[in-house]
N, CA, C and O atoms as CSV, one atom per row, in Angstrom:
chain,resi,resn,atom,element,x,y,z
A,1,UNK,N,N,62.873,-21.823,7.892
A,1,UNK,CA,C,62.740,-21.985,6.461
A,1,UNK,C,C,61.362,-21.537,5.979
A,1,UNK,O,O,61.229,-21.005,4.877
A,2,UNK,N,N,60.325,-21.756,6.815
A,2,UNK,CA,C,58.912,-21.248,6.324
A,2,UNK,C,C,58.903,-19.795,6.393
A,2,UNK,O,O,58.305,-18.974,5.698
A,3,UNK,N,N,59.441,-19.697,7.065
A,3,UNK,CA,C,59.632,-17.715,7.580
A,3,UNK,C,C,59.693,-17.219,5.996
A,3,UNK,O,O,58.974,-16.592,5.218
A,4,UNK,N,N,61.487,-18.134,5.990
A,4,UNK,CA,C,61.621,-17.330,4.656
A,4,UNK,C,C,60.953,-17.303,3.259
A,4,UNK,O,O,60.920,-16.313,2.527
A,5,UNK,N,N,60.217,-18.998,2.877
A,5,UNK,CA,C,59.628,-19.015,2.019
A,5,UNK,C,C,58.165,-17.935,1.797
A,5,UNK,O,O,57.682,-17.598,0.716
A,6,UNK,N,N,57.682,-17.550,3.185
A,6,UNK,CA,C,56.779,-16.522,3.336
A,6,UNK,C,C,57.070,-15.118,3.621
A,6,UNK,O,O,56.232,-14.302,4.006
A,7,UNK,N,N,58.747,-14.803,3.335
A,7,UNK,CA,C,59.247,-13.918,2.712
A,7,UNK,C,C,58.917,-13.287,1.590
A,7,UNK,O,O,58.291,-12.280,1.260
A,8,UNK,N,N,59.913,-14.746,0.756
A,8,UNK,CA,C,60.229,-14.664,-0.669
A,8,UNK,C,C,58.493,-14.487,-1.234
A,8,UNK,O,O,58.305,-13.615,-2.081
A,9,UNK,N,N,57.611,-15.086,-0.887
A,9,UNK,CA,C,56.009,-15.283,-1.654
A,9,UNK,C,C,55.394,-13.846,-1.135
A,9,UNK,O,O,54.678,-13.246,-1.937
A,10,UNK,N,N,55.611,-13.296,0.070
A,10,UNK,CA,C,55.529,-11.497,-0.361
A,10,UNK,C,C,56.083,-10.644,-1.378
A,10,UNK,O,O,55.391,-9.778,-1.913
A,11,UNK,N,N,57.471,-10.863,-1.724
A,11,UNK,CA,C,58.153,-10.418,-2.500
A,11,UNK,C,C,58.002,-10.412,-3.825
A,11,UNK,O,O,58.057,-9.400,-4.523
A,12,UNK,N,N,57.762,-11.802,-4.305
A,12,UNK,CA,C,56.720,-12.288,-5.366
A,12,UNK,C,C,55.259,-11.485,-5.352
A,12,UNK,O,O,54.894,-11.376,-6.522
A,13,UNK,N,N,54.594,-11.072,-4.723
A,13,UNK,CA,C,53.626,-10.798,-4.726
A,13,UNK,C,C,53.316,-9.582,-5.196
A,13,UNK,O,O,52.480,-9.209,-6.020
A,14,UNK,N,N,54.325,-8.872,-4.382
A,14,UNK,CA,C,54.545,-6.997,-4.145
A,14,UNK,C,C,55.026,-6.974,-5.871
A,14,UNK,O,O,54.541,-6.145,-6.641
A,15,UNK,N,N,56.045,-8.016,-6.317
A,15,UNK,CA,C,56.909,-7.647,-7.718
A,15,UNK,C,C,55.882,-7.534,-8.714
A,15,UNK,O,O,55.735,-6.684,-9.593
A,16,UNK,N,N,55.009,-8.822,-8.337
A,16,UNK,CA,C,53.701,-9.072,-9.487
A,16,UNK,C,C,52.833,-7.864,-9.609
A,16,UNK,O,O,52.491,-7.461,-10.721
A,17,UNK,N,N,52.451,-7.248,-8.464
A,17,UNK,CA,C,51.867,-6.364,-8.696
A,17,UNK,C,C,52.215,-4.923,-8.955
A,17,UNK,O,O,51.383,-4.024,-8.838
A,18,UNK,N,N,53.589,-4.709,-9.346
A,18,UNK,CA,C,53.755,-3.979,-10.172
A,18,UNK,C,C,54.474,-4.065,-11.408
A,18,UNK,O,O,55.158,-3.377,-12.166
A,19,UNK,N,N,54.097,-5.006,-11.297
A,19,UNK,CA,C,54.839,-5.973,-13.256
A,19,UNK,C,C,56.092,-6.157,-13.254
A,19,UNK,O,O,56.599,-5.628,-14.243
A,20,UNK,N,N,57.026,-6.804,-12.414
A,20,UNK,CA,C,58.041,-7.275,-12.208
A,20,UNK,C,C,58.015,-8.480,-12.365
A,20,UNK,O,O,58.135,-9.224,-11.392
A,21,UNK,N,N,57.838,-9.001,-13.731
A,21,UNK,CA,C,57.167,-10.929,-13.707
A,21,UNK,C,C,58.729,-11.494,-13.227
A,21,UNK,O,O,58.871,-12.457,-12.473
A,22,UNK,N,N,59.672,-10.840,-13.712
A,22,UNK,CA,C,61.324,-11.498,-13.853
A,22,UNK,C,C,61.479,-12.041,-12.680
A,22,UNK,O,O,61.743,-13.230,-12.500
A,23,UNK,N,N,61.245,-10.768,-11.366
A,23,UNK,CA,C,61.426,-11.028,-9.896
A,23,UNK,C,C,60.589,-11.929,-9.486
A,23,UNK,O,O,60.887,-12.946,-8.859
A,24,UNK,N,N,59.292,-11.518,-9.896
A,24,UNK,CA,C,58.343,-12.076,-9.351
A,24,UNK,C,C,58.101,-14.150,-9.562
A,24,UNK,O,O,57.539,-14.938,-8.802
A,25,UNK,N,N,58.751,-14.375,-10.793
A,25,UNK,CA,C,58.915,-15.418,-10.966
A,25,UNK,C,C,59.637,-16.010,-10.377
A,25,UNK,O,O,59.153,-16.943,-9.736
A,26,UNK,N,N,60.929,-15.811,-10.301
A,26,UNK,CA,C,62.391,-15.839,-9.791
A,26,UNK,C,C,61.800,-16.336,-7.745
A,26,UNK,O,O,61.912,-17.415,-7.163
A,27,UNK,N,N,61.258,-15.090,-7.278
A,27,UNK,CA,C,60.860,-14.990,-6.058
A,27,UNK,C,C,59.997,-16.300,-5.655
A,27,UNK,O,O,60.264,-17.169,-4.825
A,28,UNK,N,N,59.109,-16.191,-6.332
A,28,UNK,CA,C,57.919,-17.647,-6.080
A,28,UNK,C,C,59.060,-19.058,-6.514
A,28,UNK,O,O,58.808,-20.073,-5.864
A,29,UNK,N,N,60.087,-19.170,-7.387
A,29,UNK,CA,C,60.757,-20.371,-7.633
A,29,UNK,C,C,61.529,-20.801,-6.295
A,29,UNK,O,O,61.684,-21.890,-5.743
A,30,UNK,N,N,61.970,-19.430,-5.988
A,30,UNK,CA,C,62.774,-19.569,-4.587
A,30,UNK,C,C,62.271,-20.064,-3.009
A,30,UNK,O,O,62.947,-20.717,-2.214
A,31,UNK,N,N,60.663,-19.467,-2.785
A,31,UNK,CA,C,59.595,-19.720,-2.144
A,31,UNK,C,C,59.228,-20.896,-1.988
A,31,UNK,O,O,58.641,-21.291,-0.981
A,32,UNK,N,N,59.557,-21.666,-3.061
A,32,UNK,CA,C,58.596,-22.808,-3.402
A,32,UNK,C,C,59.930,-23.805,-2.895
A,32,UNK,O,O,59.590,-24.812,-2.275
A,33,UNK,N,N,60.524,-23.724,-2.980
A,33,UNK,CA,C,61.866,-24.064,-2.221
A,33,UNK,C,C,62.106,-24.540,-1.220
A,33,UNK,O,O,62.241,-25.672,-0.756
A,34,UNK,N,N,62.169,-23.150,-0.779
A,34,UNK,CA,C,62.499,-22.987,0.600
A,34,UNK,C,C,61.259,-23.567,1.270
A,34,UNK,O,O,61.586,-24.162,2.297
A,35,UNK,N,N,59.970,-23.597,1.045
A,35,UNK,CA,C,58.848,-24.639,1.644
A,35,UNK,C,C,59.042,-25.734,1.608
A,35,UNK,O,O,59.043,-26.166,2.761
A,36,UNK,N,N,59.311,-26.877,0.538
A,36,UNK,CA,C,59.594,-28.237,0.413
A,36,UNK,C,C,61.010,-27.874,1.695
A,36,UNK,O,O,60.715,-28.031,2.880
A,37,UNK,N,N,61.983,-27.560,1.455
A,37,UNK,CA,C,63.212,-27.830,2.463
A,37,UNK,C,C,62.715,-27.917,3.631
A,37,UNK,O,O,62.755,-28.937,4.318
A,38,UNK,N,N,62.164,-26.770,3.980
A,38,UNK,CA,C,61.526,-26.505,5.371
A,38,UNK,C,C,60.718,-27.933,6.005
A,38,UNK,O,O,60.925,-28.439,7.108
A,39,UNK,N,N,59.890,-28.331,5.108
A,39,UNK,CA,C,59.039,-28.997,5.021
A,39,UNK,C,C,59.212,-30.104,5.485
A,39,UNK,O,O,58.644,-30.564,6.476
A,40,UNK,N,N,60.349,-30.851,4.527
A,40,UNK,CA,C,61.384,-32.357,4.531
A,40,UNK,C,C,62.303,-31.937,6.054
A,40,UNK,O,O,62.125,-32.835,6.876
A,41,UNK,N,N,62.982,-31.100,6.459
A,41,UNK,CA,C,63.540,-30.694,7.850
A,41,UNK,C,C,62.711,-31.162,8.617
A,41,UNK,O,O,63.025,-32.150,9.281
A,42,UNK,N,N,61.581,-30.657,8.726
A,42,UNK,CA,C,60.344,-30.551,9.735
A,42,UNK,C,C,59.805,-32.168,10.047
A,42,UNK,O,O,59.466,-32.758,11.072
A,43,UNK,N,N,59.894,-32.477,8.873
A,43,UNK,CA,C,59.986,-34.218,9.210
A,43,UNK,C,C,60.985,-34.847,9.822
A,43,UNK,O,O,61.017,-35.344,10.948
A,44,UNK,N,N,61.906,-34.779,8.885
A,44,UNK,CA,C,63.039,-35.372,9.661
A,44,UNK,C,C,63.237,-34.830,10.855
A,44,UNK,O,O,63.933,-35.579,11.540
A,45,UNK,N,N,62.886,-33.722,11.480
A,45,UNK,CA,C,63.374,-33.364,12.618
A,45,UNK,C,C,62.040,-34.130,13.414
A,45,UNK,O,O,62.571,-34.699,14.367
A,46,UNK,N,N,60.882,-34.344,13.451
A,46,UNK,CA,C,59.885,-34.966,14.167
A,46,UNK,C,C,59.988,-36.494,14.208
A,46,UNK,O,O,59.849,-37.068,15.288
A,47,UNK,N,N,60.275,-37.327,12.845
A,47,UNK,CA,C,60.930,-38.793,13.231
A,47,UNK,C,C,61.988,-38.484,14.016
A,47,UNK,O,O,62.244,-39.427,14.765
A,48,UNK,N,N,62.644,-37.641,14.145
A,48,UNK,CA,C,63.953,-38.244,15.134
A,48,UNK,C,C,64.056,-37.587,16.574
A,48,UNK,O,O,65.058,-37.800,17.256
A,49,UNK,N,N,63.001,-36.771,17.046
A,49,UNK,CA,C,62.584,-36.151,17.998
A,49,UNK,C,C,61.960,-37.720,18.499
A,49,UNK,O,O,62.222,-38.139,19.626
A,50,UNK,N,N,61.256,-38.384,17.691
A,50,UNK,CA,C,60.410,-39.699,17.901
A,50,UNK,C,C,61.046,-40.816,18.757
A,50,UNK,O,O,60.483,-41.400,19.683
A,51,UNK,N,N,62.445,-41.052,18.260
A,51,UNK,CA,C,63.230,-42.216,18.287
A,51,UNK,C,C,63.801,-41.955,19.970
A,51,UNK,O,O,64.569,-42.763,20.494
């Protein structure tokens, strides 16, 4: 999931810089996403690696 959120935040990046705000917005909403998911997984998967 981080992979992809550091996908999507290239993609965003590359769009921004050539004035693609639509994508580029769109891209970072998706990014931002896919980090929290990743994120909350990554926990839950370490409490229960724990138990």
């Amino acid at each position: 999931m981080i992979q992809w959120a550091l996908i999507f935040l290239v993609v965003a990046i590359v769009a921004g810089v050539f004035g693609f705000s639509g994508i580029a917005g769109t891209a970072t909403e998706i990014a931002w996403i896919l980090f929290i998911v990743g994120l909350v997984l990554a926990v839950i998967f370490f409490i229960r690696g724990r138990a």
